[in-house]
C-alpha positions, -999 to 999 in steps of 0.1 A, spaced: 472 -502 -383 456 -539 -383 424 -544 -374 426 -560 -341 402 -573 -317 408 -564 -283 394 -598 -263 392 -589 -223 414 -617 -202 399 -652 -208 408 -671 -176 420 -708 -179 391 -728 -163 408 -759 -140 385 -785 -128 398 -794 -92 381 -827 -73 350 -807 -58 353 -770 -77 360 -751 -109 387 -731 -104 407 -697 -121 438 -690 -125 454 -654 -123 487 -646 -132 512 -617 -129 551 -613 -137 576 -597 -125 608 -604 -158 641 -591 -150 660 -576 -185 695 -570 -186 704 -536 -197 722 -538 -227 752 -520 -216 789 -526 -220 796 -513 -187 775 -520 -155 753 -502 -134 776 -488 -111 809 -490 -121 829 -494 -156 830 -535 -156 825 -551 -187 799 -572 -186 809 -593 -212 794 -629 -204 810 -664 -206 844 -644 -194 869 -659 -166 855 -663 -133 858 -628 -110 875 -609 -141 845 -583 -149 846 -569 -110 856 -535 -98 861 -527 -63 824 -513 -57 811 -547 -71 829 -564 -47 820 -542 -17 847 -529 -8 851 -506 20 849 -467 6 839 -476 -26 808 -453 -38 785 -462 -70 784 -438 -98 754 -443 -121 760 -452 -158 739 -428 -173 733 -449 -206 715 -476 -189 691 -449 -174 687 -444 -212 678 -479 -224 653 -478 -187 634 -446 -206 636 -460 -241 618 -491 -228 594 -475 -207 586 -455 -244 584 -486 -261 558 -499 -236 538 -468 -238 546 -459 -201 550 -430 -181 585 -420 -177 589 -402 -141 610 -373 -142 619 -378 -109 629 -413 -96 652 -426 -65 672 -451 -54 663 -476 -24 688 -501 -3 669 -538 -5 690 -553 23 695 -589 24 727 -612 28 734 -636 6 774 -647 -4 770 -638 -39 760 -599 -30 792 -586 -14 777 -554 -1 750 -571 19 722 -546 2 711 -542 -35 706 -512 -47 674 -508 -60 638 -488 -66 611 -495 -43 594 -460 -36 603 -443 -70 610 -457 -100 621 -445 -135 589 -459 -155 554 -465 -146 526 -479 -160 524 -488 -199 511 -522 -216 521 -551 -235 496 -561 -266 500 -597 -265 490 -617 -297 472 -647 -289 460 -654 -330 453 -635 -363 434 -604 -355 434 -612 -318 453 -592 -287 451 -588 -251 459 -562 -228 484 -566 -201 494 -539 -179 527 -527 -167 525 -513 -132 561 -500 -132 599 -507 -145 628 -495 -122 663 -505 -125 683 -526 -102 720 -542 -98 722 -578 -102 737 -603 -80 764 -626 -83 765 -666 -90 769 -691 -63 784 -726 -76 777 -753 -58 787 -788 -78 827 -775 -82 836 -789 -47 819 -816 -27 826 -796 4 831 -758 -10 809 -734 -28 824 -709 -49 811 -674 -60 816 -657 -94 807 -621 -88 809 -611 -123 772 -610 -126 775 -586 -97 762 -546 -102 753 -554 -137 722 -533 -146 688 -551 -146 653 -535 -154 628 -553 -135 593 -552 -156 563 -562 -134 532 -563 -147 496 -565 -128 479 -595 -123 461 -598 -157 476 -631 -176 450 -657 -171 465 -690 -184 501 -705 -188 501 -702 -221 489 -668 -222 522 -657 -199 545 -678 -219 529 -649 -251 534 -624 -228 567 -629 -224 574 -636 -259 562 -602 -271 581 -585 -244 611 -601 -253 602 -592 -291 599 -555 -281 632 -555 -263 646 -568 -288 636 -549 -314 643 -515 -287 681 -531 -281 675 -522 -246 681 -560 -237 697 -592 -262 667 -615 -247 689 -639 -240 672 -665 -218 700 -689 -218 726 -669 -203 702 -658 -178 696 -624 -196 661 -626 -193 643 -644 -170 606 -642 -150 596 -647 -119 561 -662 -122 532 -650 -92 505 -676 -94 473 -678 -73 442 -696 -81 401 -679 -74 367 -692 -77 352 -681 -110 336 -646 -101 362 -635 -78 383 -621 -106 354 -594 -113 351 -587 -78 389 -577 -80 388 -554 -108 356 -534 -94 375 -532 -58 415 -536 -65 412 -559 -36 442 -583 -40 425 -604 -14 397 -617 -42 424 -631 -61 435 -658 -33 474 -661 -15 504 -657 -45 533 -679 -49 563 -669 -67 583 -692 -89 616 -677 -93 642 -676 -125 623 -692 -150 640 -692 -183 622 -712 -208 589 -704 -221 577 -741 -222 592 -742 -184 568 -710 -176 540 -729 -188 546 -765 -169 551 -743 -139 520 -723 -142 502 -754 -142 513 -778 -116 516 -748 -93 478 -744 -100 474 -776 -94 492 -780 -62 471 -750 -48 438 -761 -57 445 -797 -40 456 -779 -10 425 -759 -5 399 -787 -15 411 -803 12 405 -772 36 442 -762 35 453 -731 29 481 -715 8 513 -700 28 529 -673 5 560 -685 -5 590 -685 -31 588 -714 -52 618 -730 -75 609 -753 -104 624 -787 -110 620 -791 -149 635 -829 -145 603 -835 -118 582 -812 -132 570 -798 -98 578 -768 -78 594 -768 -43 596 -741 -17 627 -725 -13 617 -698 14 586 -679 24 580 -650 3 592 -617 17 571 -584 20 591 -550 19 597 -550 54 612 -574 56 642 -561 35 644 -527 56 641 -508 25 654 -470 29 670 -446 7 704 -448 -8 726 -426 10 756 -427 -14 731 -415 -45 713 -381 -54 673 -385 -69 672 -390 -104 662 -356 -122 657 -356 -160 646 -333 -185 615 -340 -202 632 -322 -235 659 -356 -230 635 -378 -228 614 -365 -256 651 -371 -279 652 -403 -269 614 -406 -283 626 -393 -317 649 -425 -319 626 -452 -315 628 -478 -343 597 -489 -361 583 -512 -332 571 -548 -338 533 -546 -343 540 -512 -363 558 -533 -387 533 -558 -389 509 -535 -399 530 -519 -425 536 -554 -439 500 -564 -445 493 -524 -460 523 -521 -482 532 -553 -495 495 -571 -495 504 -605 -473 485 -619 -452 487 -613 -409 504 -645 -402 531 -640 -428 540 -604 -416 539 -619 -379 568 -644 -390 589 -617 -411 582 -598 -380 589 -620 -351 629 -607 -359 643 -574 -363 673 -589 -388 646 -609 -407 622 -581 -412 650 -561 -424 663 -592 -442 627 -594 -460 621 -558 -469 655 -558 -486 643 -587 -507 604 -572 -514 617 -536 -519 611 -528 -555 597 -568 -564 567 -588 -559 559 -587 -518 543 -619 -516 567 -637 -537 596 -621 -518 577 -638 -486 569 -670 -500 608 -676 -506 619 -656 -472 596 -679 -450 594 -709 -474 627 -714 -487 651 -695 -469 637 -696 -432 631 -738 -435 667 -742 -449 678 -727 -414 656 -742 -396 668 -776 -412 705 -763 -406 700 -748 -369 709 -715 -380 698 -674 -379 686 -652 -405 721 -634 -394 745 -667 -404 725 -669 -436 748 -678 -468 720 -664 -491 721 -628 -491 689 -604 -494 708 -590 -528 711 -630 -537 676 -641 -529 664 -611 -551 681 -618 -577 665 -652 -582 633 -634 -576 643 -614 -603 646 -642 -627 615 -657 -618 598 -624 -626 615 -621 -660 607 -658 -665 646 -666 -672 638 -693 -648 608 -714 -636 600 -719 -601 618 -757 -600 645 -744 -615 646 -712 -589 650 -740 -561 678 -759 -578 695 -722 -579 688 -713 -545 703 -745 -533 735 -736 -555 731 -703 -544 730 -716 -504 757 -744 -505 784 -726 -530 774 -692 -532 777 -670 -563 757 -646 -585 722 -658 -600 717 -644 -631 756 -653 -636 749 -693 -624 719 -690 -647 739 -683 -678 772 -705 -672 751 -739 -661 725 -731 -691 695 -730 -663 677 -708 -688 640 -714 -692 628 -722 -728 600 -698 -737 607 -707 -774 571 -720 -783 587 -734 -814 610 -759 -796 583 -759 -769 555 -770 -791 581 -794 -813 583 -817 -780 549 -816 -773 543 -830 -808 569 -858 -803 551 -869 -770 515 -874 -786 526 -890 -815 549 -915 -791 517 -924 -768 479 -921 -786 466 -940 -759 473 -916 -739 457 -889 -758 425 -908 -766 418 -912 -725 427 -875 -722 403 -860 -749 379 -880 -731 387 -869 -698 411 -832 -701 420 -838 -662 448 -863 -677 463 -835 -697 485 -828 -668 504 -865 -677 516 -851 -712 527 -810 -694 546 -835 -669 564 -856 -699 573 -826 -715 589 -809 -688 608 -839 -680 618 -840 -718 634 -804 -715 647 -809 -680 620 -787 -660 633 -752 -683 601 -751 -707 582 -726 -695 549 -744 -675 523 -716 -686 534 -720 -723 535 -760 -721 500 -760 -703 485 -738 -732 502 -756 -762 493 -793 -743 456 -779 -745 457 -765 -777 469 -796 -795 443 -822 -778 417 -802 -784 
């Protein structure tokens, strides 16, 4: 394992008009299951498809129709509560959240209030080499999703796509420990990296497949303490919830101009109504959109149309045996086995397909070569070319081959480039490109040391200066590789440049 430092939650510090103030932070992100089918009924939940095309009846509400559950996505609930370290409850239950909205046919959402699937784990978010913090998960339980309202088709009509409608969500709420905006905008990072990695959820935040709702309240320094000794959410000051935020810059501008906004408020002897808050990125300011609503308020009671959830430990224990190496685990293994240093195995890492991409490269061959040219070469070419490690024209069998020849010293590093890039743009085998285009380093010392002769006779000048100061040595290795085209091999130059001036 890496040797990490455990730091305790350092609170952003905002200086309001009269007072110093704190901010404390909690999140409640909403996953979609990664499911072909939805919660509650066999509709594909295939996005970007034709408006009202992925509904069954039960999605729309109609009359009779009863949910059945989709017993996979009660999987992918228990293999990210294991991923999170949580406690997976055995026994879990499903609630009726009642609230009437167009784009919820049934007039409820069937959810977990009283009993949910998974309860509390953590999230070790990285904030720097060596450095984590702690943020608890208080529980996960799985919901149905609502539909999509439209409101620019028709100047005097709103439309509804219910397709979104009774696909399965897991809601992942942590306590209030994120102290800072850019703290939350980690945490959700990692947890997307986890989920990720799990396939319990694509983390897509631009199809809404992932998204946070952001609780923010701001304390006087001291109070937080004073919260953690009692558990008396009162020390922490009145929440407001900014809803659907997809972007992690977005979380962070959020964060703090709702901090902000609060702290004015109550310098000037307001105080803070609890509220539900939307975001205006092109304003960058929050607005209220309704005041927040406690459990009551929803009539919350059992599901009548569905049984308790009953599971076997001995299921949930198989599930256990089919985790995939998870993200820090990786990490670790990275920096052990193939001697790099944190921040490189955190980028090969960041990825599932580029940390396979990477070990398929290193496996057998120099580890910090192999992630020199993965992060170097092949992750800034697409970066440049706006593309994923998964539309890459290099493939890990291509990319180790060049490594190969540099290893042998077919080829020297400049000429690895100009293969890669022949490599990238037209494809082909390297060793193969190699022979063909006569890319073959010289290691002939012979013909090496016959152009080195050639250059010092041509320019005595130039040698005098250098015997008189060796740094300009480096002028007559640069001629001669120019002279051979960059294939003399540097190491033999450099030696037979010094030998001959002495």
């Amino acid at each position: 394992m890496l040797d990490l430092t455990y730091e305790a939650p350092k609170p952003k510090v905002i200086s309001g008009a009269k007072e110093d103030w704190e901010l404390v932070i909690g999140m409640e992100v909403h996953a979609q299951v990664a499911s072909r089918a939805k919660l509650f009924s066999g509709a594909s939940t295939t996005f970007g498809a034709e408006p009202n095309s992925n509904v069954a009846f039960i999605d729309a509400g109609m009359p009779g129709m009863l949910p059945v559950i989709n017993e996979f996505c009660v999987e992918q609930a228990v293999r990210t509560g294991l991923g999170l370290k949580a406690e997976i409850n055995l026994f879990s239950a499903f609630d009726r959240k009642n609230y009437f909205y167009p784009d919820l046919p049934q007039g409820y959402q069937i959810s977990q209030l009283y009993h949910p699937i998974v309860g509390e784990g953590e999230v070790l978010v990285d904030m720097g080499p060596g450095i984590a913090r702690k943020v608890r998960i208080e529980r996960i339980h799985i919901e149905q999703d609502a539909g999509k309202s439209i409101h620019d088709m028709d100047p005097h009509m709103s439309f509804v796509d219910l397709n979104r409608t009774g696909v399965a969500l897991m809601e992942i709420v942590s306590r209030p420990d994120i102290r800072g905006p850019e703290e939350a905008a980690a945490y959700v990072v990692k947890l997307r990296q986890i989920l990720r990695y799990l396939g319990t959820c694509d983390g897509n935040m631009q199809n809404g497949n992932l998204r946070a709702d952001v609780n923010v309240s701001v304390c006087r320094p001291g109070q937080y303490e004073k919260y953690q000794e009692t558990q008396d959410f009162s020390h922490l000051g009145t929440r407001c919830e900014i809803k659907n935020m997809n972007s992690m810059r977005f979380i962070q501008a959020a964060i703090d101009y709702e901090a902000r906004r609060q702290i004015a408020i109550l310098e000037d002897g307001g105080s803070i109504d609890q509220e539900t808050r939307l975001y205006d990125p092109d304003k960058n300011e929050t607005r209220s959109m309704r005041s927040k609503e406690e459990a009551h308020d929803y009539r919350y009671f059992p599901c009548p149309d569905l049984l308790p959830l009953e599971i076997e430990q001995d299921w949930v224990d198989g599930i256990a045996e089919t985790l995939p190496e998870l993200p820090d685990e990786k990490k670790a293994r990275f920096v052990t086995d193939f001697g790099m240093t944190e921040y490189d195995a955190s980028v090969l890492t960041a990825e599932a397909e580029a940390a396979s991409y990477f070990e398929e490269v290193a496996t057998g061959r120099d580890g910090k070569l192999a992630a020199n040219w993965v992060i170097n070469e092949l992750f800034g070419r697409l970066k440049k070319d706006d593309a994923d490690i998964a539309e890459s024209p290099v493939s890990a069998a291509q990319l180790g081959g060049i490594i190969d020849l540099i290893s042998k010293g077919d080829i020297s590093g400049k000429i690895a480039k100009d293969l890669f890039e022949i490599v990238y743009t037209e494809g082909g085998e390297p060793a193969e490109i190699v022979e063909s285009r006569g890319m073959k380093q010289v290691t002939d010392t012979g013909a090496i040391e016959k152009v080195v002769d050639e250059i010092i006779e041509a320019n005595p000048a130039q040698v005098e200066k250098a015997r008189v100061n060796p740094k300009l040595a480096g002028w007559f290795v640069g001629q001669v590789m120019k002279a051979t085209g960059g294939k003399a091999n540097p190491k033999a130059v450099n030696e037979i440049v010094a030998r001959k001036l002495g």
